[in-house]
Backbone of each chain as nested JSON, in Angstrom:
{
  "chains": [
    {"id": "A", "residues": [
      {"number": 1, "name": "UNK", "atoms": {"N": [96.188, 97.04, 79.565], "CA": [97.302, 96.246, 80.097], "C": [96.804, 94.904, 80.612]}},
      {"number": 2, "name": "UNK", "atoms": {"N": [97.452, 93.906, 80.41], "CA": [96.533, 92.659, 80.42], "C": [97.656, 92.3, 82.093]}},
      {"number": 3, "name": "UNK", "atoms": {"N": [96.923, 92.376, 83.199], "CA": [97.655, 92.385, 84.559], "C": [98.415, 90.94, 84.76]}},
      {"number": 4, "name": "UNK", "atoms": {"N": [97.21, 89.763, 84.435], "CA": [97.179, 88.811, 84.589], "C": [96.838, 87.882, 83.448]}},
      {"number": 5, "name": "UNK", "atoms": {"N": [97.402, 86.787, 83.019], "CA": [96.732, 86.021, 82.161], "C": [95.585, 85.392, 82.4]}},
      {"number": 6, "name": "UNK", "atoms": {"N": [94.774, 85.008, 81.531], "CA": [93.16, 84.634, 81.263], "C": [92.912, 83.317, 82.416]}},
      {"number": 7, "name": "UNK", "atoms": {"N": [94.145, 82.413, 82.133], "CA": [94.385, 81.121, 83.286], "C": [93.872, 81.741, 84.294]}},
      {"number": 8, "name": "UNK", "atoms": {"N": [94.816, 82.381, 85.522], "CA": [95.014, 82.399, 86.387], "C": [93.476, 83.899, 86.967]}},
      {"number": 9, "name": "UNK", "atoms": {"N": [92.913, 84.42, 86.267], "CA": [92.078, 84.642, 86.234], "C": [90.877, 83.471, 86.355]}},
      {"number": 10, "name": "UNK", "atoms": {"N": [90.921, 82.878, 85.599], "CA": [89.967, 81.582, 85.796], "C": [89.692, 81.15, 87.134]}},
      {"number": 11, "name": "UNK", "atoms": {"N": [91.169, 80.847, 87.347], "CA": [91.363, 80.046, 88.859], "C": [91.241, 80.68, 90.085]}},
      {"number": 12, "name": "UNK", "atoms": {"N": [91.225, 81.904, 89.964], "CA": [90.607, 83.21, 91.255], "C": [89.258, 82.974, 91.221]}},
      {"number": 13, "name": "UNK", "atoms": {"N": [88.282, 83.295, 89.836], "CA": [87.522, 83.08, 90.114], "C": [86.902, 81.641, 90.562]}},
      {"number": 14, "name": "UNK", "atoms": {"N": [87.256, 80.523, 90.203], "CA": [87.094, 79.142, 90.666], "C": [87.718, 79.563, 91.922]}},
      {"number": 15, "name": "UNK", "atoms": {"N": [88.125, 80.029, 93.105], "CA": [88.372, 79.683, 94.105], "C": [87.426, 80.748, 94.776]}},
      {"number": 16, "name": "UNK", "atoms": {"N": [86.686, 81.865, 94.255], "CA": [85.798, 82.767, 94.964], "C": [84.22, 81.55, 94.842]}},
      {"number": 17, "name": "UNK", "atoms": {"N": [84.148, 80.851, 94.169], "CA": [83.471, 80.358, 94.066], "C": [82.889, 80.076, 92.576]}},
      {"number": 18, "name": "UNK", "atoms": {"N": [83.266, 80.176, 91.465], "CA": [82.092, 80.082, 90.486], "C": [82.604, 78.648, 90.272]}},
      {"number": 19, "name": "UNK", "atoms": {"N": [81.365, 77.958, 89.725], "CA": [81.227, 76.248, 88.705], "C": [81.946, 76.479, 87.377]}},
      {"number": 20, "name": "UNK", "atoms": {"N": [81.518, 77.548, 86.831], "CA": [81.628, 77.995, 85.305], "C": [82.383, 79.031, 85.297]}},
      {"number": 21, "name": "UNK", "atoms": {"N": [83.169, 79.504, 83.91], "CA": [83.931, 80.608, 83.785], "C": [83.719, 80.314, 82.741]}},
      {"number": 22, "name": "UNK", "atoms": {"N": [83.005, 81.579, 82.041], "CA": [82.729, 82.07, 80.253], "C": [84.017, 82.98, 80.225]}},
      {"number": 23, "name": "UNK", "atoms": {"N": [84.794, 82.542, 78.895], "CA": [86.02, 83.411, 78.568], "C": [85.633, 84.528, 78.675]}},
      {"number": 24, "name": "UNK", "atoms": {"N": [84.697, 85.26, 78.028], "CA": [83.865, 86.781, 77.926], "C": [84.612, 87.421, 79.594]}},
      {"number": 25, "name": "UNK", "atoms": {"N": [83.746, 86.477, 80.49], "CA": [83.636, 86.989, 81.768], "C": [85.623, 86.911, 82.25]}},
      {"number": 26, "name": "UNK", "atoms": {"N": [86.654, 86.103, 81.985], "CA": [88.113, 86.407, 82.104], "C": [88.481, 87.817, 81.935]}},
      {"number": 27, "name": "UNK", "atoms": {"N": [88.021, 87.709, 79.794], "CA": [88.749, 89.113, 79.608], "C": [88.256, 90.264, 79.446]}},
      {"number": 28, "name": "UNK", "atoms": {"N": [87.069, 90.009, 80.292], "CA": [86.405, 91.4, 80.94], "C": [86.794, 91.609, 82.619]}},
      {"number": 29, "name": "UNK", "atoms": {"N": [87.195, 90.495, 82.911], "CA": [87.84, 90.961, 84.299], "C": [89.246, 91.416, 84.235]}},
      {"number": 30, "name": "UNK", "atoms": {"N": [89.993, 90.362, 83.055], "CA": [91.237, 91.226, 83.265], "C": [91.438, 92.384, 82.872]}},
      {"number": 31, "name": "UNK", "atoms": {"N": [90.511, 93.466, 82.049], "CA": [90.448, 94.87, 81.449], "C": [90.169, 95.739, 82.424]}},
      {"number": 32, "name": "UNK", "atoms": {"N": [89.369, 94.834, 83.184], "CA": [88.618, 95.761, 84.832], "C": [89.653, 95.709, 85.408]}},
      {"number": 33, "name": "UNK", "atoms": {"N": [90.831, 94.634, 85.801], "CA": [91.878, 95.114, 86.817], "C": [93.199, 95.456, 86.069]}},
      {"number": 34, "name": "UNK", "atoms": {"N": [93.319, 95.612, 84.503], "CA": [93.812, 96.041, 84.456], "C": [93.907, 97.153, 84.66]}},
      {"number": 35, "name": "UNK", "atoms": {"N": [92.593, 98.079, 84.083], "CA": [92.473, 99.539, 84.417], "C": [92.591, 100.039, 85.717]}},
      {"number": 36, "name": "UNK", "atoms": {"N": [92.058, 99.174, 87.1], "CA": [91.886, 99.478, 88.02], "C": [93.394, 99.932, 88.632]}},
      {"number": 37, "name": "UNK", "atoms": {"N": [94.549, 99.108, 88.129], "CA": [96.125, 98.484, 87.99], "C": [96.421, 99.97, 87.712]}},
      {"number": 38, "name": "UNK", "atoms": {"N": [96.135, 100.382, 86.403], "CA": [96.916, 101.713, 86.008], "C": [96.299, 103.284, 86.744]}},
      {"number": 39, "name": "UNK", "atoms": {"N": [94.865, 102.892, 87.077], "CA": [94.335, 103.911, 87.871], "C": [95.207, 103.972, 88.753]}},
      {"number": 40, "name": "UNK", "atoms": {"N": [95.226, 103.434, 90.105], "CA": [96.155, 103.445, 90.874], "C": [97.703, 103.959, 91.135]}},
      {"number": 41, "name": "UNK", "atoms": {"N": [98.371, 103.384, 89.749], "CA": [99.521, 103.837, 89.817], "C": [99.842, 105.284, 89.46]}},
      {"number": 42, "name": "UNK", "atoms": {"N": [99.067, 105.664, 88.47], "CA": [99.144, 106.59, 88.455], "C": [98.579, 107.487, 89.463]}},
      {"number": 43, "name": "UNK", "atoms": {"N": [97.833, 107.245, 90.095], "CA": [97.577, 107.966, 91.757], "C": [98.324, 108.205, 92.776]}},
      {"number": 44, "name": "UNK", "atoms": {"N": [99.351, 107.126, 92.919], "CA": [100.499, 107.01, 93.661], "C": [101.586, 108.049, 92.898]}},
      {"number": 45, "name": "UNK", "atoms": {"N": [101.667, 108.147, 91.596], "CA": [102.872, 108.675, 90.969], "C": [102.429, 109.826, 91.5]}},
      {"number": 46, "name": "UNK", "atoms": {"N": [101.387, 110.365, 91.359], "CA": [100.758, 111.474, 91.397], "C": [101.35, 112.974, 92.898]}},
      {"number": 47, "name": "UNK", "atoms": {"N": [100.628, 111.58, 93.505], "CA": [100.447, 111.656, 95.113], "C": [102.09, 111.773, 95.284]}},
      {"number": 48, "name": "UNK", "atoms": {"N": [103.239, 111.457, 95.478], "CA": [104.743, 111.389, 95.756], "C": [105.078, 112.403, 94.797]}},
      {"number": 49, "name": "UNK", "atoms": {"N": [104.61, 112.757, 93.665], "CA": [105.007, 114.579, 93.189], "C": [104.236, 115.321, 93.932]}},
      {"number": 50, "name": "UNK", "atoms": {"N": [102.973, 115.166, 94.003], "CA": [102.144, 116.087, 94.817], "C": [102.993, 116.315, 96.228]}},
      {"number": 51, "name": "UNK", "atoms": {"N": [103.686, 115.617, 97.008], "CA": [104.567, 115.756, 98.182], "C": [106.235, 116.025, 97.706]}},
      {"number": 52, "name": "UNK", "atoms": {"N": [106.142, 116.26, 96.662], "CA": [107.482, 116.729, 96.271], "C": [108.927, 115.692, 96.136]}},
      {"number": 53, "name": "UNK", "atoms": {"N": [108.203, 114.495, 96.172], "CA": [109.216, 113.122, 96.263], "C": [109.464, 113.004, 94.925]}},
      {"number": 54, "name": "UNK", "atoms": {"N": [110.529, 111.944, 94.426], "CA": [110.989, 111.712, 93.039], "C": [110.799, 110.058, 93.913]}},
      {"number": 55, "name": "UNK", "atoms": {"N": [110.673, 109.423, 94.808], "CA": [109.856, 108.002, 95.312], "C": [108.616, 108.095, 95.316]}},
      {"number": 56, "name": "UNK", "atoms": {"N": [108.087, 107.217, 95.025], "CA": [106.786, 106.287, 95.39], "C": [106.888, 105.47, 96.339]}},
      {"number": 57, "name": "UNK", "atoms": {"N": [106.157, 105.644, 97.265], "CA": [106.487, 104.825, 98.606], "C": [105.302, 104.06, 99.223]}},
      {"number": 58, "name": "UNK", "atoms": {"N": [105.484, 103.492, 100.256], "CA": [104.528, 102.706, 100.443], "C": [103.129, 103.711, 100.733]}},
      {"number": 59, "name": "UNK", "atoms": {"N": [103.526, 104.776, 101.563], "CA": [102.593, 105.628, 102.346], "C": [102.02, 106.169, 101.118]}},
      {"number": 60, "name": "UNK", "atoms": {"N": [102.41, 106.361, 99.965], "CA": [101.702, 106.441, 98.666], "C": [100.539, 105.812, 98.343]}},
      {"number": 61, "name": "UNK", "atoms": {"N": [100.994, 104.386, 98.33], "CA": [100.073, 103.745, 97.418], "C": [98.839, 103.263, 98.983]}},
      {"number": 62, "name": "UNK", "atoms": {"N": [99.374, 103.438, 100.087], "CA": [98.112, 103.491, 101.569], "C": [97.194, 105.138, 101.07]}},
      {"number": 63, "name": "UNK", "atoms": {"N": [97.71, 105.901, 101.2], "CA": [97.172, 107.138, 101.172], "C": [96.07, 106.831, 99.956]}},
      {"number": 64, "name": "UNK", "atoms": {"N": [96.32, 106.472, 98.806], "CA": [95.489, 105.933, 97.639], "C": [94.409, 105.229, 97.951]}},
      {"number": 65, "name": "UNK", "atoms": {"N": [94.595, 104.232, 98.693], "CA": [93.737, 103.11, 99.116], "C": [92.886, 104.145, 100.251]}},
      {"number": 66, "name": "UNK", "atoms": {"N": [93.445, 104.487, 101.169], "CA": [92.988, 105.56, 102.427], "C": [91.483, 106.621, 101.567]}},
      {"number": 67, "name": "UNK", "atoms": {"N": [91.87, 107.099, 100.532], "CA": [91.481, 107.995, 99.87], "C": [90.315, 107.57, 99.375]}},
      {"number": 68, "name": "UNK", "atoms": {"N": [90.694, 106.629, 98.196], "CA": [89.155, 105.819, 98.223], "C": [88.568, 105.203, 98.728]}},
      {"number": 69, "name": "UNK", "atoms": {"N": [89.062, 104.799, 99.895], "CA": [87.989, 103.933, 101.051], "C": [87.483, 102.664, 100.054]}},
      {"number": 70, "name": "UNK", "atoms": {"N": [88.652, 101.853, 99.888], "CA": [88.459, 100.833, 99.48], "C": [90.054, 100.128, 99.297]}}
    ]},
    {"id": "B", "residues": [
      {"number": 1, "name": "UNK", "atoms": {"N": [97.092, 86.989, 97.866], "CA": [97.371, 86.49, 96.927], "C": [98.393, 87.593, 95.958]}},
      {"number": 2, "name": "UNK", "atoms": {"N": [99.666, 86.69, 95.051], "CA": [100.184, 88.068, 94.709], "C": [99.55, 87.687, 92.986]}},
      {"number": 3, "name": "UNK", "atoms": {"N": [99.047, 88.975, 92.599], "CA": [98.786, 89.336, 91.131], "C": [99.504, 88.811, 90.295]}},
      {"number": 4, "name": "UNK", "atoms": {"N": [100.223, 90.133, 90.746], "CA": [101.715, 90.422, 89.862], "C": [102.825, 90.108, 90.242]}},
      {"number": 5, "name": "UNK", "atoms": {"N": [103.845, 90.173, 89.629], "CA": [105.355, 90.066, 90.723], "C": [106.123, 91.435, 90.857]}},
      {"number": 6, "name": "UNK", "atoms": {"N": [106.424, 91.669, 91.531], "CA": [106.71, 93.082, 92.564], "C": [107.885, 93.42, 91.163]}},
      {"number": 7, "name": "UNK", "atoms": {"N": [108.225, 92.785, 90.418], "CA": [109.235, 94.038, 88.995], "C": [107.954, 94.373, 87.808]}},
      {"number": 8, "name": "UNK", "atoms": {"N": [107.003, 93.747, 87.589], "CA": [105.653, 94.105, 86.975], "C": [105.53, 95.298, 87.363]}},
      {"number": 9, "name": "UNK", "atoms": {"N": [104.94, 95.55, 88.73], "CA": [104.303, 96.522, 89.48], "C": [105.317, 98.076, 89.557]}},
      {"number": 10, "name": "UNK", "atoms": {"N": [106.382, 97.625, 89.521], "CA": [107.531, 98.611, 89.39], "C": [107.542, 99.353, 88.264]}},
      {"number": 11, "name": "UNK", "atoms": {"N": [107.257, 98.608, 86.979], "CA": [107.212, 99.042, 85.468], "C": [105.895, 99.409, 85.463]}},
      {"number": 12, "name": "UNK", "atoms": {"N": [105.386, 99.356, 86.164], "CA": [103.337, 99.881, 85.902], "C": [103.324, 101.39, 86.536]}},
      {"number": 13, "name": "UNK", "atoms": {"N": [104.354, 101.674, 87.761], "CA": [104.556, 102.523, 88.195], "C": [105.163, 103.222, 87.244]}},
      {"number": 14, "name": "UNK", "atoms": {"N": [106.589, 102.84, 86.589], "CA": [107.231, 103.422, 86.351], "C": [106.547, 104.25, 84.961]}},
      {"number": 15, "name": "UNK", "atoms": {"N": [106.054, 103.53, 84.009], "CA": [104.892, 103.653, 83.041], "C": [104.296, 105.085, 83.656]}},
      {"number": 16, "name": "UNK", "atoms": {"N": [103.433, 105.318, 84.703], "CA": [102.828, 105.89, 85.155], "C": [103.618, 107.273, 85.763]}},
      {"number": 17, "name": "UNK", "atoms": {"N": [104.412, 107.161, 85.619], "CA": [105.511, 108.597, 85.982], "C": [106.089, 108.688, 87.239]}},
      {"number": 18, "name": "UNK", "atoms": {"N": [106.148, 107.469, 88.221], "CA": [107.321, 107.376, 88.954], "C": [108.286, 107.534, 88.466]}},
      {"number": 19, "name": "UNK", "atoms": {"N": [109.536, 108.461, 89.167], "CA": [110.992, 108.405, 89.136], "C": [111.405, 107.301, 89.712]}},
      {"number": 20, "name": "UNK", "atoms": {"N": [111.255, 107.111, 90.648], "CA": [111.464, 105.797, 91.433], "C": [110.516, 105.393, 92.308]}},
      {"number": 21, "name": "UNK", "atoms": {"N": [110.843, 103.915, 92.668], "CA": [110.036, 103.241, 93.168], "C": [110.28, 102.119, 94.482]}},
      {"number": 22, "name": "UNK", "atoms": {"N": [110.53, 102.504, 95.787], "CA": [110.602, 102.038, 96.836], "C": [109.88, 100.394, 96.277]}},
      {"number": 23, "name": "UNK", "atoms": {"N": [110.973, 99.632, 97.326], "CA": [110.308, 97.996, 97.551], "C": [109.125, 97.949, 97.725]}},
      {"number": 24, "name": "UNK", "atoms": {"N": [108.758, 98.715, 99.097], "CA": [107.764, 98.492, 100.171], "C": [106.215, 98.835, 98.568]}},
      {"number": 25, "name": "UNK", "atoms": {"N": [106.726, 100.222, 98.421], "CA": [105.353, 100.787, 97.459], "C": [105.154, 98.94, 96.35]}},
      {"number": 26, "name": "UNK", "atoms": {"N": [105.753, 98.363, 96.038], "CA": [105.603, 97.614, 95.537], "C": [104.779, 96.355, 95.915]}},
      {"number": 27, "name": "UNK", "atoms": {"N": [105.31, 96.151, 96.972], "CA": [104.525, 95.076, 98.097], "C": [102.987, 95.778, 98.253]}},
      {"number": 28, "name": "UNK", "atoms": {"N": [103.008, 97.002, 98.555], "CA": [101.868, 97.183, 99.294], "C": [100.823, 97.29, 98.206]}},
      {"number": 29, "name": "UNK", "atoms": {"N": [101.206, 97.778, 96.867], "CA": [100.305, 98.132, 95.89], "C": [100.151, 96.499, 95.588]}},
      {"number": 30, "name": "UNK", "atoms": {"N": [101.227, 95.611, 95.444], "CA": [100.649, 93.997, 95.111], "C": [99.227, 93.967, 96.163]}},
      {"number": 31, "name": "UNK", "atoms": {"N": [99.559, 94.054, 97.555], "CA": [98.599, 93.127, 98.714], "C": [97.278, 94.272, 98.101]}},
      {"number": 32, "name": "UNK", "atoms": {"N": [97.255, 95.489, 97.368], "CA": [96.402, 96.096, 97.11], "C": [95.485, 95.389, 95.866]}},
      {"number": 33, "name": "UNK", "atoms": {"N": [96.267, 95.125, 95.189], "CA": [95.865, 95.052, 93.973], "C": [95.137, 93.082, 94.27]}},
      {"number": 34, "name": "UNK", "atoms": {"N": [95.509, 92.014, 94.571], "CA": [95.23, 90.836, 95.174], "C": [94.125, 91.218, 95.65]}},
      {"number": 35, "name": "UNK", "atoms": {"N": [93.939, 92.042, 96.709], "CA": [92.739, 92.076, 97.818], "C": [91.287, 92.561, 96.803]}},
      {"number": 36, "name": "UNK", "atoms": {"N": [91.489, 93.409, 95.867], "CA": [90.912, 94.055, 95.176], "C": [90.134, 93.039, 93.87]}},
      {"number": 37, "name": "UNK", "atoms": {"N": [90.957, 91.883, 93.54], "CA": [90.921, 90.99, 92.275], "C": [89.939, 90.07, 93.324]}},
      {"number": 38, "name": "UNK", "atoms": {"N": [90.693, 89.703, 94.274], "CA": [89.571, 88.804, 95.521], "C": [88.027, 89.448, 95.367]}},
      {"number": 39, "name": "UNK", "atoms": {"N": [88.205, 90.455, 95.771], "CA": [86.852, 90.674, 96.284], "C": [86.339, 90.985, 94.842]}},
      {"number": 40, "name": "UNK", "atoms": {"N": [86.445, 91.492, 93.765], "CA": [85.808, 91.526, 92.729], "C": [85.36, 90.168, 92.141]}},
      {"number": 41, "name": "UNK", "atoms": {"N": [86.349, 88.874, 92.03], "CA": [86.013, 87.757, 91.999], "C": [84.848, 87.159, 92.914]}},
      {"number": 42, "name": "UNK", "atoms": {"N": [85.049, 87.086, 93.945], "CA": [83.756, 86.724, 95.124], "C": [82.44, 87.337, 94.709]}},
      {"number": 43, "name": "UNK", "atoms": {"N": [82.24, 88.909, 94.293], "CA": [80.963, 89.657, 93.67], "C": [80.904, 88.852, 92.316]}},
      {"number": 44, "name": "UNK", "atoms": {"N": [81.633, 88.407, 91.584], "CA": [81.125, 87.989, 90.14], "C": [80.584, 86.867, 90.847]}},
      {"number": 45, "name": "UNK", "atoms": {"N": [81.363, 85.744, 91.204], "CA": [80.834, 84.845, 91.463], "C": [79.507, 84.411, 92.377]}},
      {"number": 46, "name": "UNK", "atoms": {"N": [79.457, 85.456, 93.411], "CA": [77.829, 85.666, 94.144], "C": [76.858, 86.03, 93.272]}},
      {"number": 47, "name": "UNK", "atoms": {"N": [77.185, 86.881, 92.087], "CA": [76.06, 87.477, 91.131], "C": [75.813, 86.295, 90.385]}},
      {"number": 48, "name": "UNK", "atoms": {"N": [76.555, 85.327, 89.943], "CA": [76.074, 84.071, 89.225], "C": [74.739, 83.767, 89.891]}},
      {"number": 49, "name": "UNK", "atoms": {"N": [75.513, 83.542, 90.863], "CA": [74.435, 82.575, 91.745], "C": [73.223, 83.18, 92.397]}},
      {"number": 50, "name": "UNK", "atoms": {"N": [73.847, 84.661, 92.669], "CA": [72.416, 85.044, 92.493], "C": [71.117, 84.791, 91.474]}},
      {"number": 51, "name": "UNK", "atoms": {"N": [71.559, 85.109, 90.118], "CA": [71.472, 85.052, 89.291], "C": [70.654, 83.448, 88.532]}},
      {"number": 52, "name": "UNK", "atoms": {"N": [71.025, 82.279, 89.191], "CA": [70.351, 81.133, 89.265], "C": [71.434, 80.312, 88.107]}},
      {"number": 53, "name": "UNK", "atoms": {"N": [72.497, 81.067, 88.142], "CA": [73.4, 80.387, 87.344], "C": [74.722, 79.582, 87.355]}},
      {"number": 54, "name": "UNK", "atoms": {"N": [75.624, 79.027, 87.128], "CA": [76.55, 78.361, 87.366], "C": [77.887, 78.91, 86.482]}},
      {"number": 55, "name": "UNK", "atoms": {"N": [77.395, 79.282, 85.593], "CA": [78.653, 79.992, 84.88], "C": [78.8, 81.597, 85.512]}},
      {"number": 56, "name": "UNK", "atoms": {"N": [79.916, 81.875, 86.058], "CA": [80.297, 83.19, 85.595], "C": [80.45, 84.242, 84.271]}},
      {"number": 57, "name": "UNK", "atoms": {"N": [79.687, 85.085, 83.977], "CA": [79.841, 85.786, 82.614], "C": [80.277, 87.164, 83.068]}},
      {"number": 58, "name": "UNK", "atoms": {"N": [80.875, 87.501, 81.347], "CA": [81.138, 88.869, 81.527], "C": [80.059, 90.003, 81.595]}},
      {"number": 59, "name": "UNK", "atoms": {"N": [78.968, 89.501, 81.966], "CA": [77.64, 90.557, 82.176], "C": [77.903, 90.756, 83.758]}},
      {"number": 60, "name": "UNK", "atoms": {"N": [78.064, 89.304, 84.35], "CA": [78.686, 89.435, 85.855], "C": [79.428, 90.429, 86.623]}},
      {"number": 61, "name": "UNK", "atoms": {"N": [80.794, 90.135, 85.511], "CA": [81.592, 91.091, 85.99], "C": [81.033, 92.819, 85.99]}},
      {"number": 62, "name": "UNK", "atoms": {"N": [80.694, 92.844, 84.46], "CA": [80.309, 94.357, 84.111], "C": [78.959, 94.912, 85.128]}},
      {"number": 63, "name": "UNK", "atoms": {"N": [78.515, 93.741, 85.884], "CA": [77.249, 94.295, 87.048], "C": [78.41, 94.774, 88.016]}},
      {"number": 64, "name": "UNK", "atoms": {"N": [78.985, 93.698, 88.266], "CA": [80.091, 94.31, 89.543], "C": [80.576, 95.504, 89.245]}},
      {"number": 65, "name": "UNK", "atoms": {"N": [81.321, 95.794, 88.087], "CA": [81.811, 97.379, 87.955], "C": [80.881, 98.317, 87.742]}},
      {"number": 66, "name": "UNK", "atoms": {"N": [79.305, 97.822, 87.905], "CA": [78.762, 99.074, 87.559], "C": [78.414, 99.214, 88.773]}},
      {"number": 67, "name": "UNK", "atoms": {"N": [78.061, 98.555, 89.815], "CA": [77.54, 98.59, 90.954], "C": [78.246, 99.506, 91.81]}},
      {"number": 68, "name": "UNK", "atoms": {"N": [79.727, 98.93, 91.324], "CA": [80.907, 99.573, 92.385], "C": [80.995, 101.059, 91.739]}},
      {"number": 69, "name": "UNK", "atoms": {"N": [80.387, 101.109, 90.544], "CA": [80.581, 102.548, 89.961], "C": [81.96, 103.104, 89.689]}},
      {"number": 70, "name": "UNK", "atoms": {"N": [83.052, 102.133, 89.237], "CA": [84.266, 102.964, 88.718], "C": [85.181, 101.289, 88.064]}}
    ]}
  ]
}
């Protein structure tokens, strides 16, 4: 799932700091957050059946974050 | 920073086997998903420079995801 376009990828990284941005290094980041994107959600979907909800709620997608300690 | 825009994030959920999908879960998985692109950006871009380099590459990134291990 491509989260973000290649641009605006660029420009995150130009504002974390890099001089340079090799395309390579874009659409290997956007594959990394894309996946990271669908990991997640589907953790949350997960997590709100696992509690017997037909919502996804905020305390979902915290509990996710909570969980991996990150 | 927002990624995505909070009806993206809804369909990523929804993709993912939410029935439904609260506002809030939307917001919070954005400020999740931003905080997450940040700090992965900041590690590519420190590994450049570690590195003695000025371009960011996708070897960069792929150190960062291996480091972080997922």
């Amino acid at each position: 799932m491509a989260v973000l376009p290649l641009k605006a990828i660029e420009r995150l990284l130009r504002k974390a700091g890099a001089k340079r941005v090799s395309k390579g290094a874009s659409v290997e980041f956007a594959k990394y957050l894309g996946e990271f994107a669908g990991e997640i959600a589907s953790e949350a979907a997960e997590l709100a059946k696992h509690s017997g909800r037909q919502t996804v709620t905020e305390q979902d997608v915290l509990m996710v974050r909570k969980i991996r300690r990150r």
